[in-house]
CHARMM-style PDB file with segment names, atoms N, HN, CA, C and O in Angstrom:
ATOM      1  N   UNK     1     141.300 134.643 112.663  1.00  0.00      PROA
ATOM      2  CA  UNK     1     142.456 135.481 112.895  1.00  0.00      PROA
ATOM      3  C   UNK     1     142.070 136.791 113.590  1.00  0.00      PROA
ATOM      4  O   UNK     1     142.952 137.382 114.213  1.00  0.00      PROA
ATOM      5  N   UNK     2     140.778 137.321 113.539  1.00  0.00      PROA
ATOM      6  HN  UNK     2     140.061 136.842 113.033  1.00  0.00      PROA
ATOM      7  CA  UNK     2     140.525 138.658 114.215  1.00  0.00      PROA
ATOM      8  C   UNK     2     140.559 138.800 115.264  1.00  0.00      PROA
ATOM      9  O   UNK     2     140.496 139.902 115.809  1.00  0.00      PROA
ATOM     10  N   UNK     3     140.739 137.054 116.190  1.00  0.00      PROA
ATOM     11  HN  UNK     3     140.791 136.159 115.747  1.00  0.00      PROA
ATOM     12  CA  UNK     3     139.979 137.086 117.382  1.00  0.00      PROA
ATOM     13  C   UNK     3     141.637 137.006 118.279  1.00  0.00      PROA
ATOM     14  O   UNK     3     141.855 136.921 119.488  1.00  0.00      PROA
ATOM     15  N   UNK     4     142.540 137.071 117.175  1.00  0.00      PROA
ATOM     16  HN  UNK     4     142.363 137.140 116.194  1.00  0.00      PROA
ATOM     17  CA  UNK     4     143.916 137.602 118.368  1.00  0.00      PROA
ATOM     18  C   UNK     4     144.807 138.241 118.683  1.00  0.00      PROA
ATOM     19  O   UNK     4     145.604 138.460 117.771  1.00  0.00      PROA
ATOM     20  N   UNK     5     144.984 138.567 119.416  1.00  0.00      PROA
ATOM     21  HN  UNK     5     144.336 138.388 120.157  1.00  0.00      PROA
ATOM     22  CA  UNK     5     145.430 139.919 119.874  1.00  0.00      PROA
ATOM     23  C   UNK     5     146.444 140.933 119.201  1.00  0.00      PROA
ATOM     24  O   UNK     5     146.448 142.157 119.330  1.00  0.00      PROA
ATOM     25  N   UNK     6     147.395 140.061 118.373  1.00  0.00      PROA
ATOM     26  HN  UNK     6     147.392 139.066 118.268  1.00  0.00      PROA
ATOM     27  CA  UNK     6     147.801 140.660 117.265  1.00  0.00      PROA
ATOM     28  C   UNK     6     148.349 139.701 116.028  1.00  0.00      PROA
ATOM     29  O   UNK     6     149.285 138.913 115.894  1.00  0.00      PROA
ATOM     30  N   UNK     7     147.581 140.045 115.438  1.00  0.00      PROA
ATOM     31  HN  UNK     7     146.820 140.685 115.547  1.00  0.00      PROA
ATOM     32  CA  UNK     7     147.415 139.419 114.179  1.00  0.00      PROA
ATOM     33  C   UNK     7     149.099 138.972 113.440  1.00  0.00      PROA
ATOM     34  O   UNK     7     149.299 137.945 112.792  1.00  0.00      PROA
ATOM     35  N   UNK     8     149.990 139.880 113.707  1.00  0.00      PROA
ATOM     36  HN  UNK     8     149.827 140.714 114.234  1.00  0.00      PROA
ATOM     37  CA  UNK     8     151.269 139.965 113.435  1.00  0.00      PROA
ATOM     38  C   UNK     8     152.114 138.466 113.482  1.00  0.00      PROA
ATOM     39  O   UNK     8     151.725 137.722 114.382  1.00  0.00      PROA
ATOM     40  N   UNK     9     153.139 137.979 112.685  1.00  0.00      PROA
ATOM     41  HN  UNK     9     153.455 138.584 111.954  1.00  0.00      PROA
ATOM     42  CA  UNK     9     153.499 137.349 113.089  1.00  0.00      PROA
ATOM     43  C   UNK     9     154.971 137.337 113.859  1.00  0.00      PROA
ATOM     44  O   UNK     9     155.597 138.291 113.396  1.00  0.00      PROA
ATOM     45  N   UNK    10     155.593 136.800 114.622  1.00  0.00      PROA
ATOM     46  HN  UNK    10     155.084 136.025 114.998  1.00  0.00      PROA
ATOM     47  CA  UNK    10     156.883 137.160 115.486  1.00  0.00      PROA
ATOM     48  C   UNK    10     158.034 137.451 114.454  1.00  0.00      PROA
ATOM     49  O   UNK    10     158.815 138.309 114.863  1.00  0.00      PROA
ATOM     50  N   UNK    11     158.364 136.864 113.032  1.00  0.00      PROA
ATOM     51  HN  UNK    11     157.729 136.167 112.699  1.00  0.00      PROA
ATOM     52  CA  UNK    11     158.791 137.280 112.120  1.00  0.00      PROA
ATOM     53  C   UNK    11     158.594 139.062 111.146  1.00  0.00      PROA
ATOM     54  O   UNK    11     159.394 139.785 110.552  1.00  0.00      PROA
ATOM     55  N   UNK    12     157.159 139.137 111.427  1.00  0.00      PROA
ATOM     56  HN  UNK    12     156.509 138.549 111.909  1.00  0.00      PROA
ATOM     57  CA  UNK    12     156.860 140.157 111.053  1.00  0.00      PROA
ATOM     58  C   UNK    12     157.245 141.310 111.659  1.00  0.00      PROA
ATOM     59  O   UNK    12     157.730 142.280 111.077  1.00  0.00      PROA
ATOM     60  N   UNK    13     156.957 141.178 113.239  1.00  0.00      PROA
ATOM     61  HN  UNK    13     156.563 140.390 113.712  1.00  0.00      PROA
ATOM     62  CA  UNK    13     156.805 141.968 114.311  1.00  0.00      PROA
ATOM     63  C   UNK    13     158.475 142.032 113.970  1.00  0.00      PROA
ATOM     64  O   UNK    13     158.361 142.844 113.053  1.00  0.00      PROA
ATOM     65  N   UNK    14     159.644 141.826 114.019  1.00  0.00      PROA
ATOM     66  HN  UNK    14     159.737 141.166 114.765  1.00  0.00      PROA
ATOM     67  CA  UNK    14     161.519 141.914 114.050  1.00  0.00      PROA
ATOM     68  C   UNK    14     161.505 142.110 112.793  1.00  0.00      PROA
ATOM     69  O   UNK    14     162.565 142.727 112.685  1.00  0.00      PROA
ATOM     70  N   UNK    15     161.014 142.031 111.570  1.00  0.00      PROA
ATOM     71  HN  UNK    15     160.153 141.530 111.658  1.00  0.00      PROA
ATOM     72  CA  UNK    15     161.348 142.583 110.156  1.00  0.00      PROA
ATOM     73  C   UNK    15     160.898 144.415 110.304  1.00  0.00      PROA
ATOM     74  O   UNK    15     161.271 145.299 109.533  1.00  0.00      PROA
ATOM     75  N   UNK    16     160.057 144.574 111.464  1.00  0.00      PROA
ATOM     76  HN  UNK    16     159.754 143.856 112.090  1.00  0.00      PROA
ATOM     77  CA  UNK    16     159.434 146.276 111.524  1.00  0.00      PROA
ATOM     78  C   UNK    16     160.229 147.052 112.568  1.00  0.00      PROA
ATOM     79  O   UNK    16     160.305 148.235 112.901  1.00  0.00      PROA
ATOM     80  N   UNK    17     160.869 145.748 113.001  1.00  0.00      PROA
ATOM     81  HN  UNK    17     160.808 144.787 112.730  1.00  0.00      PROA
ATOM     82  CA  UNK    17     162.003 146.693 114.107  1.00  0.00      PROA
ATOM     83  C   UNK    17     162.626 147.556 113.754  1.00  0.00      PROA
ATOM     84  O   UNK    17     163.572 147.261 113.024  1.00  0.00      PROA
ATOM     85  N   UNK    18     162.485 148.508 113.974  1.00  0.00      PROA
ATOM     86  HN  UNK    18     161.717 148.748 114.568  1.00  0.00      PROA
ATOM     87  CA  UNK    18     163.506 150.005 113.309  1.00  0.00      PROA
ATOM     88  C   UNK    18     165.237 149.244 113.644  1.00  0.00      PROA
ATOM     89  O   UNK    18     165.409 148.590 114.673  1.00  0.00      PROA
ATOM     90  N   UNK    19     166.292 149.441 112.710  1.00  0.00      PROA
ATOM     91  HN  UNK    19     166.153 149.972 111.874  1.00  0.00      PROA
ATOM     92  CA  UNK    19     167.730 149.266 112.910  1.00  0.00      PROA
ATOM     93  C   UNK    19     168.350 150.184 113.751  1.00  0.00      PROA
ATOM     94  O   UNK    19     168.254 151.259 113.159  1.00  0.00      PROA
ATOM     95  N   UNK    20     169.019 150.380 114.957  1.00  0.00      PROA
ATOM     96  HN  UNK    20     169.098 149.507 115.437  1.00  0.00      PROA
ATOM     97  CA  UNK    20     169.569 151.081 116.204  1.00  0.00      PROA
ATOM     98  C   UNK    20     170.589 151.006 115.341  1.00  0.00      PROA
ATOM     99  O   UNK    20     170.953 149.937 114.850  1.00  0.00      PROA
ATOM    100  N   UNK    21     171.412 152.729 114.955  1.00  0.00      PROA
ATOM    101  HN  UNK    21     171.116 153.598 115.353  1.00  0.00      PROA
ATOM    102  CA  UNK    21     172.725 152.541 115.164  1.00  0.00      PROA
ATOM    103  C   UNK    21     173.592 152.887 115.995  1.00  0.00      PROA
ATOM    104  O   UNK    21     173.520 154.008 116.498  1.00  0.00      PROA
ATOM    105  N   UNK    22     174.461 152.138 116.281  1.00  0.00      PROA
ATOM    106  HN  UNK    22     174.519 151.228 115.872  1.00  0.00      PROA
ATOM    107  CA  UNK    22     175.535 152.097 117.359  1.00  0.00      PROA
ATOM    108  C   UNK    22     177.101 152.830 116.959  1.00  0.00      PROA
ATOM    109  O   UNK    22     177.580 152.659 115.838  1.00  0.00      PROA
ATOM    110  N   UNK    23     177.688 153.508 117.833  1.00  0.00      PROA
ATOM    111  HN  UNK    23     177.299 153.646 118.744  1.00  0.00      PROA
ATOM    112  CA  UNK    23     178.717 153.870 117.387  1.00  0.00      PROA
ATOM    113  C   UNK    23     180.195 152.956 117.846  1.00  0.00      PROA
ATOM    114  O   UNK    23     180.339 152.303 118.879  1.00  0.00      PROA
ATOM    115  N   UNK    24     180.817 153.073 117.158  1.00  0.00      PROA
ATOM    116  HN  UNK    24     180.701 153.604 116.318  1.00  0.00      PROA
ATOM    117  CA  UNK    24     181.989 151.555 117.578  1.00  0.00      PROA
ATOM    118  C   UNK    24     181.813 150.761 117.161  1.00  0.00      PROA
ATOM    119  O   UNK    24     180.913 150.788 116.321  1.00  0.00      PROA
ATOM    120  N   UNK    25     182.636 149.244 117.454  1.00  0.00      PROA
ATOM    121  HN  UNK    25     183.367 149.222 118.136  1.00  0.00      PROA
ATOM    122  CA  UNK    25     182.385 148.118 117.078  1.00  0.00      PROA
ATOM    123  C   UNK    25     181.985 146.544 117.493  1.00  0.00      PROA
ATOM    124  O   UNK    25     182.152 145.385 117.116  1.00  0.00      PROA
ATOM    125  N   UNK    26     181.199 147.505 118.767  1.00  0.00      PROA
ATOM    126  HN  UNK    26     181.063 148.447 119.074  1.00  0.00      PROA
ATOM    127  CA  UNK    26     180.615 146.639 119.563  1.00  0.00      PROA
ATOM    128  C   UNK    26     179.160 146.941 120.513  1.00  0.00      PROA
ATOM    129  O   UNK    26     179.077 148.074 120.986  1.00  0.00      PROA
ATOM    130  N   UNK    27     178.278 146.185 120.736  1.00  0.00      PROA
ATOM    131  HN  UNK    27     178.345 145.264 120.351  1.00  0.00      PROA
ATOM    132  CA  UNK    27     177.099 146.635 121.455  1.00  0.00      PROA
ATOM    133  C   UNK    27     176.598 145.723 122.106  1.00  0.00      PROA
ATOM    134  O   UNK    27     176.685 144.534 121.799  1.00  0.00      PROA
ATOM    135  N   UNK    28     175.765 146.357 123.498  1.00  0.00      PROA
ATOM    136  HN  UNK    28     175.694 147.323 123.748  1.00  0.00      PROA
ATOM    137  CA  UNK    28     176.076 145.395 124.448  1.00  0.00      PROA
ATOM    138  C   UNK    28     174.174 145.578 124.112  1.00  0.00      PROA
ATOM    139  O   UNK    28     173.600 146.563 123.646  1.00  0.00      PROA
ATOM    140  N   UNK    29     173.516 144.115 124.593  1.00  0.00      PROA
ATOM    141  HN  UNK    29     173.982 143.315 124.971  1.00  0.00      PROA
ATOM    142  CA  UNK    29     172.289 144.292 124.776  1.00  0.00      PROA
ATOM    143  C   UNK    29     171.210 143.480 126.114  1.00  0.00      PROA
ATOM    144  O   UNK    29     171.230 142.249 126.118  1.00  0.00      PROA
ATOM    145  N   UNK    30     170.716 143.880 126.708  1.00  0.00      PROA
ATOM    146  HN  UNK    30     170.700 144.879 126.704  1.00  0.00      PROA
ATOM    147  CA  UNK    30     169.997 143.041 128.483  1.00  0.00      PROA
ATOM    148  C   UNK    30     169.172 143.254 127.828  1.00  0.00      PROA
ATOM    149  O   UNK    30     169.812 143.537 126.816  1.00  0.00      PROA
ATOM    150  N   UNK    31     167.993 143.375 127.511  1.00  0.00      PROA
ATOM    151  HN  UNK    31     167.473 143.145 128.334  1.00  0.00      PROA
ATOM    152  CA  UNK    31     167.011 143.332 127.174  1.00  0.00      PROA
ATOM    153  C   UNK    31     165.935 144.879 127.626  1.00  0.00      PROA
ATOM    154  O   UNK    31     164.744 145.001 127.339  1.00  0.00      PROA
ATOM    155  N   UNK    32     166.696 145.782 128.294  1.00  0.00      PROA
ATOM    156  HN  UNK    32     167.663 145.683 128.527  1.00  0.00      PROA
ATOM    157  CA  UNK    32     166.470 146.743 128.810  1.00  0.00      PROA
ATOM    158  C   UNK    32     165.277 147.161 129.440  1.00  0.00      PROA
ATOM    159  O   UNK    32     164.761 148.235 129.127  1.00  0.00      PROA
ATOM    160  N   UNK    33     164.722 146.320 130.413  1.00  0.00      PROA
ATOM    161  HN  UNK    33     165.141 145.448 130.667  1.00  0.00      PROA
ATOM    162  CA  UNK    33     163.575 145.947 131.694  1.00  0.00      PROA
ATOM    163  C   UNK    33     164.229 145.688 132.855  1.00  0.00      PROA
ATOM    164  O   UNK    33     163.786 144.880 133.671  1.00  0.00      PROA
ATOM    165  N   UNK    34     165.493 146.443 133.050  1.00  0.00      PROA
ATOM    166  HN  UNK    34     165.854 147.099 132.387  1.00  0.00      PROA
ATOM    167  CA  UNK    34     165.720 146.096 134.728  1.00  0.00      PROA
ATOM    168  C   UNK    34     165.779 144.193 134.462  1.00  0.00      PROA
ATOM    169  O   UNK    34     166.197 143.496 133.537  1.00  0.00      PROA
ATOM    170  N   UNK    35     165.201 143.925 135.649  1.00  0.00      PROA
ATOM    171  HN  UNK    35     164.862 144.492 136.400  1.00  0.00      PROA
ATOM    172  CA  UNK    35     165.338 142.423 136.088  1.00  0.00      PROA
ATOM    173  C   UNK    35     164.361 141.633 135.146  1.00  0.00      PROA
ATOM    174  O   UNK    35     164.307 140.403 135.128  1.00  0.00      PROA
ATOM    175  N   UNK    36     163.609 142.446 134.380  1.00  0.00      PROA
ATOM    176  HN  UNK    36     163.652 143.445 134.394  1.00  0.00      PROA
ATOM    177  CA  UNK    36     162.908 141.211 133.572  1.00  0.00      PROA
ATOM    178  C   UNK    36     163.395 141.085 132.364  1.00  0.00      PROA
ATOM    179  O   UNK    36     162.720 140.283 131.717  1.00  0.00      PROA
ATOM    180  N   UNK    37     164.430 141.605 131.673  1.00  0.00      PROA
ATOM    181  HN  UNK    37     164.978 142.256 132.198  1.00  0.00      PROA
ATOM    182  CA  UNK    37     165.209 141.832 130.810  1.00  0.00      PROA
ATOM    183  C   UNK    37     165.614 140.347 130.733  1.00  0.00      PROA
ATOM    184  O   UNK    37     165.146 139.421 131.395  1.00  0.00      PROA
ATOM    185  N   UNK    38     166.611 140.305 129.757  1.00  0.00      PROA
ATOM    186  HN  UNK    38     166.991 141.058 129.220  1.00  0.00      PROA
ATOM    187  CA  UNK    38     167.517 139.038 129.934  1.00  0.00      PROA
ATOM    188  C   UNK    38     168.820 139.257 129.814  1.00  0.00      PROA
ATOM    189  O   UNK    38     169.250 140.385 129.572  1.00  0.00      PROA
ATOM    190  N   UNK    39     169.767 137.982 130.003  1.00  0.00      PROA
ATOM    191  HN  UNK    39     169.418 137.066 130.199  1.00  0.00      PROA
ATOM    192  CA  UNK    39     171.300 137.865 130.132  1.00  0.00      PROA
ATOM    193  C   UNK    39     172.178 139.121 129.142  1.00  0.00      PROA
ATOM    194  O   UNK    39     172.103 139.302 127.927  1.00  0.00      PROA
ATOM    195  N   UNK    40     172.988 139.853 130.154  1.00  0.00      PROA
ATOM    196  HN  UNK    40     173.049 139.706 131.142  1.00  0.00      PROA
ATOM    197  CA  UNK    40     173.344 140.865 128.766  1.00  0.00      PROA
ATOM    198  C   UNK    40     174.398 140.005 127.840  1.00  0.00      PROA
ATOM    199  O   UNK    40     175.212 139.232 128.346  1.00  0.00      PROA
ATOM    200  N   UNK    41     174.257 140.293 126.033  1.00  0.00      PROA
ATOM    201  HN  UNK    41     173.596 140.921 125.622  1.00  0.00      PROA
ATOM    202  CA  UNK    41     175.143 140.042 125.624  1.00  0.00      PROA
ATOM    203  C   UNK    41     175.920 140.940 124.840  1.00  0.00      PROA
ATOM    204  O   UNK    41     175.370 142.018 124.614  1.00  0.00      PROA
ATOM    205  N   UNK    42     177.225 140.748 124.298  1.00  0.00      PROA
ATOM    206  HN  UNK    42     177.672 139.873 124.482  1.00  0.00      PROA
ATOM    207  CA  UNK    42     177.778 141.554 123.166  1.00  0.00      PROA
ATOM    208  C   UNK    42     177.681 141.342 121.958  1.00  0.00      PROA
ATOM    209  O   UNK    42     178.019 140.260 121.477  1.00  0.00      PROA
ATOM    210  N   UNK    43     177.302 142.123 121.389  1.00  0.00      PROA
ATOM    211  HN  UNK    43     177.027 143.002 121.780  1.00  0.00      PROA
ATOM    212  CA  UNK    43     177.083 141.888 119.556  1.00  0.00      PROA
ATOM    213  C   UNK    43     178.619 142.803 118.987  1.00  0.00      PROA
ATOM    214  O   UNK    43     179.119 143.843 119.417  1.00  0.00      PROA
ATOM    215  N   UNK    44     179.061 141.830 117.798  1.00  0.00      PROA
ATOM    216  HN  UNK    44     178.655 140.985 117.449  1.00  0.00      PROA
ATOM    217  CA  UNK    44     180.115 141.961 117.323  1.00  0.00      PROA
ATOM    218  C   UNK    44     180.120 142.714 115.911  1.00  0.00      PROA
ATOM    219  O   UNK    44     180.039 142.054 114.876  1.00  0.00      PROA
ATOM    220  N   UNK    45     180.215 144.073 115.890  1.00  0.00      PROA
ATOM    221  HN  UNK    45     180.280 144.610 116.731  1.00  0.00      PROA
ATOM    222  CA  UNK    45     179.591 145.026 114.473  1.00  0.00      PROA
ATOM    223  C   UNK    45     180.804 145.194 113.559  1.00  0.00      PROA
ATOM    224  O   UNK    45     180.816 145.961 112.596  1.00  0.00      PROA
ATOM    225  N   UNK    46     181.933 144.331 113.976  1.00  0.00      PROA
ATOM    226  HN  UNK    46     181.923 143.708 114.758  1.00  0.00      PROA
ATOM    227  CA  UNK    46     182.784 144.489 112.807  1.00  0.00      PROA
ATOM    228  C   UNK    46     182.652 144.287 111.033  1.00  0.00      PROA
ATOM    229  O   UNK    46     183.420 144.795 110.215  1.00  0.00      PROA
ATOM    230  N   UNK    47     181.315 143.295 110.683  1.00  0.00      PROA
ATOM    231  HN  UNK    47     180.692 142.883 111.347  1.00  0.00      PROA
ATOM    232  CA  UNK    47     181.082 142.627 109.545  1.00  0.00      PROA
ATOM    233  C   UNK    47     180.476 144.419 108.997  1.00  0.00      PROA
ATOM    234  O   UNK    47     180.592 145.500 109.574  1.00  0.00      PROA
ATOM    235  N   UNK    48     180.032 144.164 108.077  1.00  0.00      PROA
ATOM    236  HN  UNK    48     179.938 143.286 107.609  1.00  0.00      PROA
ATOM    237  CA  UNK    48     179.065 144.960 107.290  1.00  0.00      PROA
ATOM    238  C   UNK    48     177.664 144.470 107.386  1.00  0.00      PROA
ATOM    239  O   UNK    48     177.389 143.369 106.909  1.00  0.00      PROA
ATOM    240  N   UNK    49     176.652 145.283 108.031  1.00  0.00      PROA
ATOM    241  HN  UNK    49     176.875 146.177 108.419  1.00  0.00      PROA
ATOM    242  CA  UNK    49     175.606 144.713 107.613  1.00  0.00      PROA
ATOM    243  C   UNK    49     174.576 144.782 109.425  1.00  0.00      PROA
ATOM    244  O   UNK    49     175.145 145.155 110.451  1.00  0.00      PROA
ATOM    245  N   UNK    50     173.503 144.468 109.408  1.00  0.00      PROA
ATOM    246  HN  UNK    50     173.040 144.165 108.575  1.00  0.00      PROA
ATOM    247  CA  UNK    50     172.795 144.472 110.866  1.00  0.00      PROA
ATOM    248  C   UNK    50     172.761 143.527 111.692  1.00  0.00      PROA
ATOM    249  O   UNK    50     171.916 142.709 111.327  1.00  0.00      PROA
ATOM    250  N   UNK    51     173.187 143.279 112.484  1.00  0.00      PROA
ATOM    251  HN  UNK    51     173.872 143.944 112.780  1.00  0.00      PROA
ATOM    252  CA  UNK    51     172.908 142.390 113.712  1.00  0.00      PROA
ATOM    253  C   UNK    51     171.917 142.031 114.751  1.00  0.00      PROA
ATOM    254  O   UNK    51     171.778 142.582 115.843  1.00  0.00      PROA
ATOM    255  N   UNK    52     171.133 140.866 114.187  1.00  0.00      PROA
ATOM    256  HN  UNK    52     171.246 140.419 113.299  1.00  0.00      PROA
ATOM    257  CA  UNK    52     170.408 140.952 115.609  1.00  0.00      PROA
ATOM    258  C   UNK    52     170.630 140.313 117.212  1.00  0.00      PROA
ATOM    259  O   UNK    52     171.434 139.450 117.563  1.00  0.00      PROA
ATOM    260  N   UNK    53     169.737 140.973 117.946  1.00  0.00      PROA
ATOM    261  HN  UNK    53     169.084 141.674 117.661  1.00  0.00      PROA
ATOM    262  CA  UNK    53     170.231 140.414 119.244  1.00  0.00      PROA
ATOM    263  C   UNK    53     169.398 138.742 119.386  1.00  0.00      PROA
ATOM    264  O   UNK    53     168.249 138.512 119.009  1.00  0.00      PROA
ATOM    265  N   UNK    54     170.271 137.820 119.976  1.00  0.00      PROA
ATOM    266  HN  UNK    54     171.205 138.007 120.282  1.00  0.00      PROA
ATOM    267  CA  UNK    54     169.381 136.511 119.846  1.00  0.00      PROA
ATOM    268  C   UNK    54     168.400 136.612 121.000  1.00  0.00      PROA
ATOM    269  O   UNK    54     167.661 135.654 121.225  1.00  0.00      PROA
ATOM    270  N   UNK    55     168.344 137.655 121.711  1.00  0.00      PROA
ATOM    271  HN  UNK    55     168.944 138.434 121.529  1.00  0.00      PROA
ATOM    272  CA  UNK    55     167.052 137.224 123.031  1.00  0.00      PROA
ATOM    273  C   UNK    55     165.867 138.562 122.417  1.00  0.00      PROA
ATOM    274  O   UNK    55     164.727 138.121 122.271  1.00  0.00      PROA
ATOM    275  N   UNK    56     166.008 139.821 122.126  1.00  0.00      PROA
ATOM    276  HN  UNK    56     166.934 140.179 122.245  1.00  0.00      PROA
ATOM    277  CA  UNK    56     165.229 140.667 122.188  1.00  0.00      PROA
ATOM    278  C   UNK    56     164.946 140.836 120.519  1.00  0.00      PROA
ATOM    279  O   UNK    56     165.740 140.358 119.709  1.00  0.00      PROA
ATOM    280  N   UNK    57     163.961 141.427 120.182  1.00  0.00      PROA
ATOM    281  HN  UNK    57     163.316 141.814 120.841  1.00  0.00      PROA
ATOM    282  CA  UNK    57     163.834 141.809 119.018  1.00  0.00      PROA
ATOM    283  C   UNK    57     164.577 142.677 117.874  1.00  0.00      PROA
ATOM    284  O   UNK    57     164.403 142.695 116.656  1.00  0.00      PROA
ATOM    285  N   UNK    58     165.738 143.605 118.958  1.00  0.00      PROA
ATOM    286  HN  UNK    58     165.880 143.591 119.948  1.00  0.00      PROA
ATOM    287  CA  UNK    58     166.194 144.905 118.819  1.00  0.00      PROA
ATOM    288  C   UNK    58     167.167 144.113 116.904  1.00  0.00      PROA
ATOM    289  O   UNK    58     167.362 142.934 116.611  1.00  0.00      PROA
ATOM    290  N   UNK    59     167.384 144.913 116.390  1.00  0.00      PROA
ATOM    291  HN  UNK    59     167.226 145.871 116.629  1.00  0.00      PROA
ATOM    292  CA  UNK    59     168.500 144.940 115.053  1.00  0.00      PROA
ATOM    293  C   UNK    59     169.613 146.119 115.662  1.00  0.00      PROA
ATOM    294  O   UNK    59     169.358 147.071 116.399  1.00  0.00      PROA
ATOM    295  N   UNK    60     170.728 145.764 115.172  1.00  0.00      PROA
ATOM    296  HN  UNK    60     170.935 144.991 114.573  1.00  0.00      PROA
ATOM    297  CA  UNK    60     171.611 146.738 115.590  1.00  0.00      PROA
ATOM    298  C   UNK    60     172.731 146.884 114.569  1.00  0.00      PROA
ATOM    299  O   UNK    60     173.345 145.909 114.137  1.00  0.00      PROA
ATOM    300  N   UNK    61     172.966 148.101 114.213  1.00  0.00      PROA
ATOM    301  HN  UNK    61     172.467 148.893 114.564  1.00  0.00      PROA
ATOM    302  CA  UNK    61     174.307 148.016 113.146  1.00  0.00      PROA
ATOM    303  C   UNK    61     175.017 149.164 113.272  1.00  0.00      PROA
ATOM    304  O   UNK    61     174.395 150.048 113.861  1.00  0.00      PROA
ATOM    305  N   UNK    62     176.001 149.418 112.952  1.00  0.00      PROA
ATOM    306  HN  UNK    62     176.506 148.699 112.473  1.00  0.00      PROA
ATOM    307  CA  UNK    62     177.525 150.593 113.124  1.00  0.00      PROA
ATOM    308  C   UNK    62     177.161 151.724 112.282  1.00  0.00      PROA
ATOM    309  O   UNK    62     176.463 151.631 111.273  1.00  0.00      PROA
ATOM    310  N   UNK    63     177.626 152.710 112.707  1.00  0.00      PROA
ATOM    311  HN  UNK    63     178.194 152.786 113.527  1.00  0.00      PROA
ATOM    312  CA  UNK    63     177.496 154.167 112.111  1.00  0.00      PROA
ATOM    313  C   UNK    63     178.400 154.015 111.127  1.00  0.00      PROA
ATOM    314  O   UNK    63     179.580 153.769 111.377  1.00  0.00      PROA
ATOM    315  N   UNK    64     177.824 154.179 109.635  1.00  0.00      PROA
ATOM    316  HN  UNK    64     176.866 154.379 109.432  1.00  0.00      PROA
ATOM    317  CA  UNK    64     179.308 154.706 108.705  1.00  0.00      PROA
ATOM    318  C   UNK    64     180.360 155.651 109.344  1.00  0.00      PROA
ATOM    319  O   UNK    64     180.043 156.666 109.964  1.00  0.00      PROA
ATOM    320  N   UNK    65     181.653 155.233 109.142  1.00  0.00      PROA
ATOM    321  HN  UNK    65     181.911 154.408 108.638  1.00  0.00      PROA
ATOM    322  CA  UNK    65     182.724 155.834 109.398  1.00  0.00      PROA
ATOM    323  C   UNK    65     183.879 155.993 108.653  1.00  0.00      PROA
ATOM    324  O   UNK    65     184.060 155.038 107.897  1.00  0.00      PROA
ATOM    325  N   UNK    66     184.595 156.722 108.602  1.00  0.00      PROA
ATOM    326  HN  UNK    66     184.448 157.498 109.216  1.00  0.00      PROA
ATOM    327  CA  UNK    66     185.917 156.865 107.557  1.00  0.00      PROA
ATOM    328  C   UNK    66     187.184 156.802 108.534  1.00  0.00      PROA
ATOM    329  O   UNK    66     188.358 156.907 108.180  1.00  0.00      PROA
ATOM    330  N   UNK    67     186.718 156.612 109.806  1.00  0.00      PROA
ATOM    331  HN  UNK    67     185.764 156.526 110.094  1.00  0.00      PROA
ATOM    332  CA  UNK    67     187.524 156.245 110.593  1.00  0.00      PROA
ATOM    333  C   UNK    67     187.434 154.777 111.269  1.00  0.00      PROA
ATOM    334  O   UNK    67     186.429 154.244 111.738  1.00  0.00      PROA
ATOM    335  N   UNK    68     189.062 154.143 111.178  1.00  0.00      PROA
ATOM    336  HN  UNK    68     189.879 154.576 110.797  1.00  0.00      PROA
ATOM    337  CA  UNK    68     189.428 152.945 111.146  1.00  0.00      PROA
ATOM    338  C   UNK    68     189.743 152.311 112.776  1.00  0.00      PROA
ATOM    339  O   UNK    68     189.692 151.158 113.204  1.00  0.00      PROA
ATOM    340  N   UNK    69     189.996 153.281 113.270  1.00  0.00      PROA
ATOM    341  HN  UNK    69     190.037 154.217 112.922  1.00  0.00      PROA
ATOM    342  CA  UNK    69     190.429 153.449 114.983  1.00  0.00      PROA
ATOM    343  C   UNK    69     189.611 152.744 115.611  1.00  0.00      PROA
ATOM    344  O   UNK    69     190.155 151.969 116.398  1.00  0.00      PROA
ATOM    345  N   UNK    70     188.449 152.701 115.574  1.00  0.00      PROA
ATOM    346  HN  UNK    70     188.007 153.331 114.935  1.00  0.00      PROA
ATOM    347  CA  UNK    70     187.684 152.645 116.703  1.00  0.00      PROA
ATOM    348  C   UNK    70     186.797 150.923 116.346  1.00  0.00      PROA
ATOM    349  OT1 UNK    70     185.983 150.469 117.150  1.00  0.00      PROA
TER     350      UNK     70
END
């Protein structure tokens, strides 16, 4: 195991992803590399709870709010 490059596993490496919060109830994600990025999609933050993106590692979840509007 020492001999690769990071020992981490791809599970491990997205459980250490810091959670992005987003304001609203929606977030858009490309993978944010210009053209080497991938397909942008929308993540849907209405539930309770974090979302991940299915192409990038990123977690994403909604700012507490007491406002219903948005």
């Amino acid at each position: 195991m020492e001999l690769q490059p990071n020992p981490l596993s791809a599970m491990e490496m997205i459980a250490n992803e810091p959670v992005r919060l987003v304001h609203g109830r929606k977030a858009v994600c490309d993978g944010g590399i210009g053209p080497l990025g991938h397909p942008k999609i929308f993540i849907n933050l209405d539930k309770p709870g974090p979302k991940a993106c299915g192409y990038a590692a990123c977690v994403l979840s909604r700012l507490p709010t007491t406002d219903t509007s948005t």
